[in-house]
C-alpha positions in Angstrom: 23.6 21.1 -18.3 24.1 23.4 -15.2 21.1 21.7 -13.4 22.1 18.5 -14.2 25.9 19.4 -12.9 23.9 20.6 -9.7 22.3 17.4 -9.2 25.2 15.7 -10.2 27.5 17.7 -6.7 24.8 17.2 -4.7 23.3 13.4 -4.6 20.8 12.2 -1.6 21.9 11.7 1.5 20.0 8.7 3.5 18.0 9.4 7.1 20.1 7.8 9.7 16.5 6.4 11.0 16.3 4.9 7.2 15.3 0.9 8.5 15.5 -1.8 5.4 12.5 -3.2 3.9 11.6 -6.2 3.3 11.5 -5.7 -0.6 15.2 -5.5 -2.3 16.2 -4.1 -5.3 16.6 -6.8 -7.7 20.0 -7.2 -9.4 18.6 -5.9 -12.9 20.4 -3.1 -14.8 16.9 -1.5 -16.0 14.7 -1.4 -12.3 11.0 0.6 -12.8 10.2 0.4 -8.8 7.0 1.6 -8.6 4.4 1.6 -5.7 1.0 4.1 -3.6 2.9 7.7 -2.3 3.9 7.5 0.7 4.7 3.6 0.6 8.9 4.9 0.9 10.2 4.1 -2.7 12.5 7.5 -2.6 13.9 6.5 0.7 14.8 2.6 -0.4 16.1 4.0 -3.5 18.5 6.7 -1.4 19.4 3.6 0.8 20.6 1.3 -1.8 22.4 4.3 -3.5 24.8 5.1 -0.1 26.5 2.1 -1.1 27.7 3.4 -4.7 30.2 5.9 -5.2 28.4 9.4 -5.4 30.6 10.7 -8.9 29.1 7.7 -10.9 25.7 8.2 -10.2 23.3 10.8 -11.6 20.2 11.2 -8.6 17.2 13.4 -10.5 14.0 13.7 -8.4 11.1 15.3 -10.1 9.7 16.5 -7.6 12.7 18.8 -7.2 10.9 22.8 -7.2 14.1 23.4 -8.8 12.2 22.0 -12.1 9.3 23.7 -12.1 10.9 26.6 -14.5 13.6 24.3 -16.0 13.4 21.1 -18.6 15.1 18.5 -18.8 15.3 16.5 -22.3 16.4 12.8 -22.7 19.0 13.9 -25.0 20.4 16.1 -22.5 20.8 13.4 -19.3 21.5 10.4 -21.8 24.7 12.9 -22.8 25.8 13.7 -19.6 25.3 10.3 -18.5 27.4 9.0 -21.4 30.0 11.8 -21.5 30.6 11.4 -17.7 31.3 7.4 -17.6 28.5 7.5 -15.1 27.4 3.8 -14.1 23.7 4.7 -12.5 21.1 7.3 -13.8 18.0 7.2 -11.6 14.8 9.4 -12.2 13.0 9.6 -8.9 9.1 10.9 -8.6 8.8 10.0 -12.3 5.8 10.4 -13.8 4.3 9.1 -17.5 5.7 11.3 -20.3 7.6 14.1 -17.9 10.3 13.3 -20.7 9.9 12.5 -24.4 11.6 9.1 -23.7 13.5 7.1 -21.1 17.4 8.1 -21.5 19.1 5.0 -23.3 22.1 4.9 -20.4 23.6 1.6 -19.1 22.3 1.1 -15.9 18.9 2.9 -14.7 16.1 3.2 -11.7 12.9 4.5 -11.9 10.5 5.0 -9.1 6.8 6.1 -9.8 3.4 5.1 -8.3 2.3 3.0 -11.1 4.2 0.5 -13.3 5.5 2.7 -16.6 5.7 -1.1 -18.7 8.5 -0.3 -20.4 9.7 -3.4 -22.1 13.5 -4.7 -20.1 12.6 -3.4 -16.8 12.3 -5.2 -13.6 8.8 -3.9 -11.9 8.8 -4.8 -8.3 6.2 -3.0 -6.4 6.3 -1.6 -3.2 3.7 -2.0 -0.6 3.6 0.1 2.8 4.8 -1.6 5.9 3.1 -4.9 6.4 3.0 -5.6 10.5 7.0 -7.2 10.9 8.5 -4.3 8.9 6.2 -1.8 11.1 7.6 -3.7 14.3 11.3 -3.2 12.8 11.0 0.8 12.5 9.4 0.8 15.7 12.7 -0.6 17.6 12.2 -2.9 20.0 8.5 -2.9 20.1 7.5 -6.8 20.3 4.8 -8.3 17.9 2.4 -8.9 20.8 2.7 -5.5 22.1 3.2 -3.3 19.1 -0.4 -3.6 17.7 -1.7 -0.5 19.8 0.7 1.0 18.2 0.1 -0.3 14.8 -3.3 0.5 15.7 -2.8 4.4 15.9 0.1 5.1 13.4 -0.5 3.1 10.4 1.4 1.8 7.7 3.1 4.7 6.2 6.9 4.8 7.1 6.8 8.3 8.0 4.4 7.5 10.4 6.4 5.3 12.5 9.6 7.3 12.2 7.6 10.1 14.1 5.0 8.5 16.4 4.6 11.4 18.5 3.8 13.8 15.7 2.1 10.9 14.0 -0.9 13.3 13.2 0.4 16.0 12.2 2.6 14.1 9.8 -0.2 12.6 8.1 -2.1 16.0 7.6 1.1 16.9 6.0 1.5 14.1 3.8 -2.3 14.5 2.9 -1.7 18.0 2.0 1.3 17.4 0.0 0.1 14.1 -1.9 -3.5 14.9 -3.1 -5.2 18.3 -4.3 -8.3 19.7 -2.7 -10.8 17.8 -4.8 -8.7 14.4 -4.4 -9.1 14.8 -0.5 -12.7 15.3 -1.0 -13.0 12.4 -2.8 -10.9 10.4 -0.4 -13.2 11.5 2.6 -16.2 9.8 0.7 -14.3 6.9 0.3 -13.2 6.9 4.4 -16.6 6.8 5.0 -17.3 3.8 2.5 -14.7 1.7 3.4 -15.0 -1.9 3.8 -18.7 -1.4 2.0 -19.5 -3.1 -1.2 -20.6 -0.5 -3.6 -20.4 0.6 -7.3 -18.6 3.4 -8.7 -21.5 5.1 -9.8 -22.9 5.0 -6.2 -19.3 6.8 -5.5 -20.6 9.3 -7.8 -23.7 10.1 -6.1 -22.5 10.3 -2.8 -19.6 12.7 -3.9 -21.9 15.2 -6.1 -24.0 15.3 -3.0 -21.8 16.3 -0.4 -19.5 18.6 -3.0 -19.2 20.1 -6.6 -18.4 17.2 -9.6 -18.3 15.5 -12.9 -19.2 12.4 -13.6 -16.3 12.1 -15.7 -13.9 13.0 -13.5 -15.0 10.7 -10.8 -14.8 8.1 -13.3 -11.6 8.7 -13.9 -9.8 9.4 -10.4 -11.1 6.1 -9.6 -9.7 4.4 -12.0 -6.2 6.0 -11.5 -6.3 5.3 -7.8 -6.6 2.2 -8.6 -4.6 1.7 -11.1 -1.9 3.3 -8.2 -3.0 1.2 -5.3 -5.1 4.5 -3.3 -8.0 2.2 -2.9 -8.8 -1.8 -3.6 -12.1 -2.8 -5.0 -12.5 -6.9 -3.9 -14.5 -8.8 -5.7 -16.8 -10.6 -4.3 -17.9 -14.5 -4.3 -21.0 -14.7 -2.7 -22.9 -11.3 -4.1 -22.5 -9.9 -7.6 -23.8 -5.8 -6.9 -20.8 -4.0 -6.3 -16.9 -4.9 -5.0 -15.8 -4.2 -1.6 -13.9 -0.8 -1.2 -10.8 -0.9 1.0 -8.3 2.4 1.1 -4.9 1.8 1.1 -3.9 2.8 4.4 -6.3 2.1 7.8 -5.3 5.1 9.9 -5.8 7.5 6.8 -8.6 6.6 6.9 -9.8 6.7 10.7 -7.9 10.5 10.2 -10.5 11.0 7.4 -14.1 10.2 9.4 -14.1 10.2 13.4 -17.2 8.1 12.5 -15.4 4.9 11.5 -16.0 2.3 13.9 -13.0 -0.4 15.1 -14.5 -3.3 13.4 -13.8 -1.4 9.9 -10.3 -0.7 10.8 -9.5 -4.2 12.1 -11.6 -5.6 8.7 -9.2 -3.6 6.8 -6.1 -4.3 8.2 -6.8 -7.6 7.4 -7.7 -7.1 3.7 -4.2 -5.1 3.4 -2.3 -8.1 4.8 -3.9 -10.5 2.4 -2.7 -7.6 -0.7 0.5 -7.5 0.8 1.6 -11.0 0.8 -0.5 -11.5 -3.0 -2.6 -13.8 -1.7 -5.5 -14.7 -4.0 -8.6 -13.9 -2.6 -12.3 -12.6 -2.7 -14.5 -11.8 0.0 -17.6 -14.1 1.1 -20.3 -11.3 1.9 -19.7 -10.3 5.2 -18.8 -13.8 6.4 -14.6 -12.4 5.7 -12.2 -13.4 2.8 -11.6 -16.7 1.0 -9.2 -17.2 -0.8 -7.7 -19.6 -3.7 -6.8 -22.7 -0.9 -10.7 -22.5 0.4 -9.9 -20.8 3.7 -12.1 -18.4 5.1 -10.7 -15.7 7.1 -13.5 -13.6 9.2 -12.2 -10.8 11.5 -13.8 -11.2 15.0 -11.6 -8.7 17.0 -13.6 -9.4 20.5 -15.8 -12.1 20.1 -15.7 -15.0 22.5 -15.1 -18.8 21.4 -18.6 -19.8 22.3 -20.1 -17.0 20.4 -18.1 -17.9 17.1 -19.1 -21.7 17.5 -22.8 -20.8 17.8 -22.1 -18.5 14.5 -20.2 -21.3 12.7 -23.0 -23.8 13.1 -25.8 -21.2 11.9 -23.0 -20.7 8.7 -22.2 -24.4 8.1 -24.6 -24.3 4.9 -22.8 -21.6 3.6 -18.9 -22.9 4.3 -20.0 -26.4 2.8 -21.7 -24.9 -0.4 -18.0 -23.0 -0.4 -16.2 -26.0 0.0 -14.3 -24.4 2.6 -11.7 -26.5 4.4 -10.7 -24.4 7.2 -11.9 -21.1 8.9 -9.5 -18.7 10.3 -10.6 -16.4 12.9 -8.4 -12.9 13.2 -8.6 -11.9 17.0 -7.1 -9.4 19.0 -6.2 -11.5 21.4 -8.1 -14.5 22.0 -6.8 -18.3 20.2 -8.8 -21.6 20.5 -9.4 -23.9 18.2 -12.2 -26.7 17.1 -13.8 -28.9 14.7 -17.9 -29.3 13.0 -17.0 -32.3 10.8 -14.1 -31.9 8.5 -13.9 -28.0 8.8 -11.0 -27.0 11.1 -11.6 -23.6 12.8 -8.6 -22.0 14.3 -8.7 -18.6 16.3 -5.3 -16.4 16.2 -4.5 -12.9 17.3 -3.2 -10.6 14.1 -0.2 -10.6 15.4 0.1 -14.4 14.9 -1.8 -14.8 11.6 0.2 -12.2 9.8 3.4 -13.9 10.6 1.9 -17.1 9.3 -0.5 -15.3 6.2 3.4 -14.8 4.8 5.3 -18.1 6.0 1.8 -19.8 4.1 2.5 -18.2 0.6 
């Protein structure tokens, strides 16, 4: 009981840069908030506990080197829980079977990077920042100005909180989230991203650039994810392999110097559609269409007279679609047009996002 008085004296204290999410904690006694590391479940968990008074609530987080010699037992928090009158018991960092069984208390949170489906819990998942949140931790920054920024840092919240030492902070977090051979595997998937490929051509490129099983690559992929690391789209228009998109764009320009702007801007895009759950699959490499028949192709740079030219050379393809409407993501540029009933719209990211999430 002496670790659990410790934790007990000493509860989490928020960051005074701490800026609220978009995502709220649902009014549920029994809350499994679960999301990718790094995507700032801890800190919206500290946040919502600064409200509560600090002797009714029991803060264990996992991940606490205090526990590396010391066990805890279910028995042993559900009776100080109980014994204490304590109103909030929440087990941060958890991971799958780290205790023998969830504690049996009143009121709980539990924050881990995959859903634990445990029967009576609320499961709302938290993403990283989507473009708006990232423009409210910058402070000021406007939505038309802010994508540069966006650009370089990324949608991790630590990220933003320390733009200058952006870099840096990311090496940390890559160091302190994922073990040698996870970072080895995530460079091979930097490289790969936004290609539509197998897992088993995964495999091969891995075992020839570094020493593995087939197994374990097998299985890494499959818990990343499970946990959100990586996204594999399916695809409507070919049936070899799913698109590969990593959770995170500017993890994975930090992996590969080699990854060109067009990848980065393709995957930013992809992330916004996962944010907002849109339903969607990708067209080949003509962009994403999703459940509503709009096609949404990323053309960072390209001028309206080049993407007309393009759109008349596609129009076989958008009509055997059925596609009603084709959105173009730009930097910048915004035009519109029509070739028969197909509307095509042009709107800079910083536009379309806003409206990717008033549309759901």
């Amino acid at each position: 009981m002496r670790l659990l008085d410790y934790y007990h004296d000493h509860p989490p204290s928020s960051s005074s840069y701490y800026m609220p999410r978009k995502l709220e904690l649902p009014d549920e006694n029994h809350i499994n908030l679960y999301g990718v590391r790094g995507s700032g479940k801890s800190a919206l968990v500290i946040d919502y506990l600064q409200e509560m008074d600090h002797e009714t609530l029991l803060y264990i987080d996992f991940e606490d080197p205090n526990l590396l010699f010391s066990t805890l037992s279910s028995d042993d928090i559900e009776e100080f829980v109980w014994s204490r009158s304590m109103e909030l018991l929440v087990l941060d960092n958890y991971n799958e079977h780290i205790l023998e069984s969830i504690p049996d208390v009143e009121r709980i949170i539990i924050t881990s990077r995959v859903s634990l489906e445990l029967d009576g819990f609320a499961t709302p998942e938290l993403f990283p920042l989507d473009y708006e949140e990232f423009l409210a931790f910058g402070r000021g920054i406007s939505s038309s100005s802010g994508f540069n920024s966006f650009l370089k840092l990324g949608t991790l919240p630590f990220a933003s909180k320390q733009p200058i030492a952006s870099r840096q902070e990311l090496k940390n977090f890559i160091k302190r989230s994922f073990d040698y051979q996870e970072l080895q595997l995530l460079v091979v998937l930097a490289i790969y991203q936004t290609h539509h490929l197998t897992i088993h051509q995964i495999y091969i490129s891995s075992k020839s650039r570094f020493k593995v099983s087939k197994d374990w690559i097998y299985r890494k992929i499959k818990e990343f994810e499970r946990e959100g690391v990586i996204y594999f789209i399916d695809d409507a228009y070919q049936k070899s392999g799913k698109k590969l998109i990593l959770f995170d764009f500017a993890l994975g320009k930090y992996l590969t110097i080699d990854q060109p702007f067009i990848t980065q801007f393709d995957t930013i895009i992809a992330l916004a559609l996962i944010k907002h759950k849109r339903e969607f699959k990708t067209l080949g490499i003509h962009g994403y269409l999703t459940k509503q028949r709009e096609l949404i192709t990323p053309a960072p740079f390209e001028s309206e007279e080049s993407i007309w030219k393009k759109s008349h050379s596609k129009y076989s393809i958008y009509k055997k679609y059925d596609i009603q409407k084709v959105t173009i993501v730009t930097v910048a540029n915004q035009y519109s047009y029509k070739i028969d009933n197909i509307t095509f719209e042009a709107l800079p990211f910083y536009e379309w996002s806003i409206l990717n999430e008033e549309n759901l």
